[in-house]
C-alpha positions as CSV (number, residue, x, y, z in Angstrom):
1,X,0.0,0.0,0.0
2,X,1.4,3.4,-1.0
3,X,1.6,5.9,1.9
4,X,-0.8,8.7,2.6
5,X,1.6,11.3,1.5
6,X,2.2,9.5,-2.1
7,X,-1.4,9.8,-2.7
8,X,-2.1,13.4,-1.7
9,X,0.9,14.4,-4.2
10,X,-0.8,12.2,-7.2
11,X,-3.9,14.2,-6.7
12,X,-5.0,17.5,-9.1
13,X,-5.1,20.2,-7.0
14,X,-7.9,23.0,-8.0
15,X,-7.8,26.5,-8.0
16,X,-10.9,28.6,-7.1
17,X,-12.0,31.1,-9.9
18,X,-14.2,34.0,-8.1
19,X,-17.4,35.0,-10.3
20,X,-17.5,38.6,-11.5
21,X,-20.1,40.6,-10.9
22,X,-20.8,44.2,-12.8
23,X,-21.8,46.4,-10.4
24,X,-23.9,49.6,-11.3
25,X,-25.2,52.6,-9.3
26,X,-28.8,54.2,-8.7
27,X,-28.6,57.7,-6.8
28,X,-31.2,59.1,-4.2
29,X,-31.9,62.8,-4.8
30,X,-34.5,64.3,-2.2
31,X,-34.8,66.8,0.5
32,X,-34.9,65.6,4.0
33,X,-38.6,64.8,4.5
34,X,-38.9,61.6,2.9
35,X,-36.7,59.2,4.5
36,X,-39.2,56.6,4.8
37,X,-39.7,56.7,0.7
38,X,-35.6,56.7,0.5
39,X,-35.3,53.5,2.7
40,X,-37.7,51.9,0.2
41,X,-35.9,52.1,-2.4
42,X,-32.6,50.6,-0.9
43,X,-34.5,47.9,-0.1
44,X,-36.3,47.2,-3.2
45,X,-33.2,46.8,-4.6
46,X,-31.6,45.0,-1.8
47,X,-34.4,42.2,-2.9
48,X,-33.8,42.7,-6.2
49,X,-29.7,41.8,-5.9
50,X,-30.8,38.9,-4.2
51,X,-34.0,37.2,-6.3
52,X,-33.1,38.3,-9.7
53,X,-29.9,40.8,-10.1
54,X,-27.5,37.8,-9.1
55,X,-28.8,35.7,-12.3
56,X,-27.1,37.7,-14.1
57,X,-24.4,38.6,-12.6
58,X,-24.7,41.9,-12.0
59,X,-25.7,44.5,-8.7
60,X,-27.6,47.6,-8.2
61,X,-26.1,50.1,-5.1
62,X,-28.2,52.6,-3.8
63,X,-25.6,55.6,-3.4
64,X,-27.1,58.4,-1.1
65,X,-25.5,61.5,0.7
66,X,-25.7,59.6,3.8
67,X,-23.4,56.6,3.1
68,X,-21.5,58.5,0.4
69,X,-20.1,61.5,1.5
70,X,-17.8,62.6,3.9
71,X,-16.9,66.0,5.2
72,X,-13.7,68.4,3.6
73,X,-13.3,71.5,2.7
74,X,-15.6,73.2,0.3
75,X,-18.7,73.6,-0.5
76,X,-20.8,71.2,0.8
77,X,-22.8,70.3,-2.1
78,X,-20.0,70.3,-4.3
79,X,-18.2,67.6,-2.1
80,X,-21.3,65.2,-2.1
81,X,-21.6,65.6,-5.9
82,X,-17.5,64.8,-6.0
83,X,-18.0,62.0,-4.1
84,X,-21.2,60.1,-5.0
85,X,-22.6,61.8,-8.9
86,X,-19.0,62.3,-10.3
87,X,-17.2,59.2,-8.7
88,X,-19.8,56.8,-10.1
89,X,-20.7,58.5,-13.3
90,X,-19.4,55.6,-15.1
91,X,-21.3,52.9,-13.4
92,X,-24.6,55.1,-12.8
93,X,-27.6,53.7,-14.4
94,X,-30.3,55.2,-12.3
95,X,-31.3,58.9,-10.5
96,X,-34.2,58.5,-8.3
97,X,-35.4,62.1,-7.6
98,X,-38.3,62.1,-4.4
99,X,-39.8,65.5,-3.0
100,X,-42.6,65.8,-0.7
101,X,-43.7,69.1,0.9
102,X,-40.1,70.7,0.9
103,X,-37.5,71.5,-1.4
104,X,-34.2,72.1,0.5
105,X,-31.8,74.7,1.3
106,X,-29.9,76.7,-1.3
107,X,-26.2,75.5,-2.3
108,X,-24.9,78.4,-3.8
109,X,-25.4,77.1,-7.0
110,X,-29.0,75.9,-7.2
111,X,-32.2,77.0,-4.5
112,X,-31.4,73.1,-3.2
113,X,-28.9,70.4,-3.4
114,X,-31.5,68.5,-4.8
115,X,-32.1,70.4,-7.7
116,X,-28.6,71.0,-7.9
117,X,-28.1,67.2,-8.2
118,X,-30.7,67.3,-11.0
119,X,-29.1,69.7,-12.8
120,X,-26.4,67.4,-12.6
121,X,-28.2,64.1,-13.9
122,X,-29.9,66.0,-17.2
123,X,-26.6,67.2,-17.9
124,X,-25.1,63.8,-18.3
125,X,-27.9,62.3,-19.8
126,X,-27.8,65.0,-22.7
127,X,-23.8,64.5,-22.5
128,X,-23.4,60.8,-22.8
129,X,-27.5,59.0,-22.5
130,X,-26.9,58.1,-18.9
131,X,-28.3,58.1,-16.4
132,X,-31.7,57.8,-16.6
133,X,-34.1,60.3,-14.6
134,X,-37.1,59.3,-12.9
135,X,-38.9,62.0,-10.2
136,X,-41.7,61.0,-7.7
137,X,-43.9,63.7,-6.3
138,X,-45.8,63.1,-3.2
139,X,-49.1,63.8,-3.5
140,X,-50.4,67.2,-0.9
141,X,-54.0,67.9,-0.3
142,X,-53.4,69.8,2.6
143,X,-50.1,71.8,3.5
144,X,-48.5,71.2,6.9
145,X,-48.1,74.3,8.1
146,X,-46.1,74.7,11.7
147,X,-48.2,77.7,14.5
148,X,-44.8,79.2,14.1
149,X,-45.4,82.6,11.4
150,X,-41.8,82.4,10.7
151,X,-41.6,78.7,10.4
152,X,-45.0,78.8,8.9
153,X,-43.9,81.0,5.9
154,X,-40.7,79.2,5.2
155,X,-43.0,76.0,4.9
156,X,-45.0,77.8,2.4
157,X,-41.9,79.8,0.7
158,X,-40.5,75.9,0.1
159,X,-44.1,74.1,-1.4
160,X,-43.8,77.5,-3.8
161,X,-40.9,76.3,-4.8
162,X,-41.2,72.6,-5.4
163,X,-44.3,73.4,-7.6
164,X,-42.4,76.0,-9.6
165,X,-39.4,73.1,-9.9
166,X,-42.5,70.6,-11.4
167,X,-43.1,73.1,-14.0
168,X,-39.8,73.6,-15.0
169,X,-39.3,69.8,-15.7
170,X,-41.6,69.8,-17.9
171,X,-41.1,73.1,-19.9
172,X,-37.2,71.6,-20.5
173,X,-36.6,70.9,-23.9
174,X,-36.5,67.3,-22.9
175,X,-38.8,67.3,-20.0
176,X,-39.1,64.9,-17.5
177,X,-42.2,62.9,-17.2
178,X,-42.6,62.3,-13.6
179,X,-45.0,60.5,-11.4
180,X,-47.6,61.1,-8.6
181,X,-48.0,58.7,-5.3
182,X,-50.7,59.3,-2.8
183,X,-48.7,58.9,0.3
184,X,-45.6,57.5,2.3
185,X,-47.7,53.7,2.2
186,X,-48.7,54.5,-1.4
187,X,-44.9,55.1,-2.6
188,X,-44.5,51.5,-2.5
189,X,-46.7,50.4,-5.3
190,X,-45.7,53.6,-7.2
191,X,-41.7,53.1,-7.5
192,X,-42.0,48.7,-7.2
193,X,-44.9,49.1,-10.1
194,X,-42.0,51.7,-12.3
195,X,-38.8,49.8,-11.3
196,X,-40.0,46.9,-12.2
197,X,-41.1,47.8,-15.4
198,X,-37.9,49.7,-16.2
199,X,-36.0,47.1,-15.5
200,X,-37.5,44.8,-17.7
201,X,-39.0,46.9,-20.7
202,X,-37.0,48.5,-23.8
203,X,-37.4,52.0,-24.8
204,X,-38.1,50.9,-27.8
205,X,-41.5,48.9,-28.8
206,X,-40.2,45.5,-30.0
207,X,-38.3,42.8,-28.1
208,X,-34.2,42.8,-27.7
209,X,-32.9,39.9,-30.0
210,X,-28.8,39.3,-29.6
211,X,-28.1,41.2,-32.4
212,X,-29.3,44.3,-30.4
213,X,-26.1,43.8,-28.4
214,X,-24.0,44.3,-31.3
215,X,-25.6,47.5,-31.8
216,X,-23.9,51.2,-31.7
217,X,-27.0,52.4,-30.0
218,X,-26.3,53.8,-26.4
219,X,-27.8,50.6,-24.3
220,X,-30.8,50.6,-22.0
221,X,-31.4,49.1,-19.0
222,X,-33.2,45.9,-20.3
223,X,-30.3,44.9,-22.2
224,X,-28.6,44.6,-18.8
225,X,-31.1,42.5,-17.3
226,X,-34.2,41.9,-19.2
227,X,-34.8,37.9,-18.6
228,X,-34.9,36.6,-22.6
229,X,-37.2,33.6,-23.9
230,X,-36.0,30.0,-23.7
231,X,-34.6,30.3,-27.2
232,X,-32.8,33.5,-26.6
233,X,-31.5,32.6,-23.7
234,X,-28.2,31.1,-24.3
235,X,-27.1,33.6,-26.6
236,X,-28.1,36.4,-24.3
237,X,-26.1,34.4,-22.0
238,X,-22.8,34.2,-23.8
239,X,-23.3,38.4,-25.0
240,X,-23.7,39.7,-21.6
241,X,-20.0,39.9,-21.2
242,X,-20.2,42.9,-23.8
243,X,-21.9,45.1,-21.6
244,X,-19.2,47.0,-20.2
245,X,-17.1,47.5,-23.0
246,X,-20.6,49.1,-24.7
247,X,-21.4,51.5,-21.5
248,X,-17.4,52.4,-22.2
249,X,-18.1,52.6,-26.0
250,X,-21.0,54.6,-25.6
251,X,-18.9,57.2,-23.0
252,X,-16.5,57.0,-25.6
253,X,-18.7,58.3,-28.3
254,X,-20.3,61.5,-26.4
255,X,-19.2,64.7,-27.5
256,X,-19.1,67.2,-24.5
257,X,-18.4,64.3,-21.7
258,X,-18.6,65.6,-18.0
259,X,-15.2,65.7,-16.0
């Protein structure tokens, strides 16, 4: 009988090969009144990383202010966009804009960081096609309006200003086409019911085949992830490790890119 030690050296030894996993970036843009709607969305796509991202081989991360950003010297708002909208311009799929009743502070630049931060998001998308802008309105029947008069008309001066900022979305030459929910339980359905769709539709009106992937078109979102047909499926397969080198291509390719 051969020893133990002959044996172990006869063997094949194997060497693990980690999976790799593209990882892109959706950014929260709100004032500070709707934290509840904000934790929503993390964890929508918390589940979605876990049920259906991971099939693909591919994550979403939430990037907010909170997590983000640290504090320097400078202007505030400028460092969060430096650190969150600029570092992950590459990767960034996804701006979630939420607003309520108020519409922030000035930055300096913009009446609120949050509309600074827009400012930001149609700039790139007219730049370079990405990322895409969604914006969710709470629904207000009734102000809230503090017995303070001082308090009471800066509640006031801020509503003034979040409807003036819904017209101006949609008197841009590309305006934004954003949506209503009736309250903090009601934002659930809202975003779950758009995500989901955006996740899985084309912009276009027919259905990705694998040539699409070839395409010099700037991709959408469904070409990422949209689950294909059982006869589709292994070729979608073997063409999703493309993807990077077109989101690159298509960076490439813009004229006036944002540094």
């Amino acid at each position: 009988m051969e020893p133990r030690d002959t044996i172990n050296d006869n063997k094949s030894t194997t060497t693990l090969s980690p999976g790799k996993i593209d990882v892109y970036h959706i950014f929260l843009a709100s004032p500070g009144d709707v934290d509840a709607e904000r934790e929503h969305v993390r964890r929508f796509f918390e589940r979605y990383n876990k049920l259906t991202a991971q099939l693909w081989k591919v994550r979403f991360e939430v990037v907010d202010w909170e997590n983000y950003s640290t504090s320097g010297v400078g202007r505030p708002q400028e460092l969060i966009t430096q650190q969150t909208l600029t570092k992950y311009q590459g990767s960034l799929a996804l701006v979630i804009g939420i607003m309520a009743q108020r519409f922030g502070s000035p930055t300096g630049e913009a009446d609120s960081g949050t509309e600074e931060e827009f400012n930001w998001a149609m700039e790139s998308n007219q730049d370079t096609g990405f990322p895409e802008v969604k914006w969710f309105f709470r629904k207000v029947d009734s102000l809230v309006i503090p017995p303070d008069p001082t308090a009471a008309a800066s509640a006031l001066e801020q509503w003034t200003k979040v409807l003036a900022f819904r017209k101006r979305m949609q008197d841009l030459n590309n305006p934004v086409f954003y949506a209503e929910y009736p309250s903090v339980e009601g934002f659930r359905d809202v975003i779950d019911r758009d995500l989901e769709r955006w996740l899985v539709s084309p912009k276009c009106s027919s259905r990705p085949t694998t040539s699409a992937c070839d395409s010099s078109f700037p991709p959408s979102i469904w070409q990422i992830l949209c689950l294909p047909t059982p006869t589709t499926q292994v070729a979608w397969l073997s063409a999703m490790y493309s993807l990077p080198r077109m989101f690159a291509r298509t960076r490439h390719q813009s004229k006036s890119p944002r540094i």
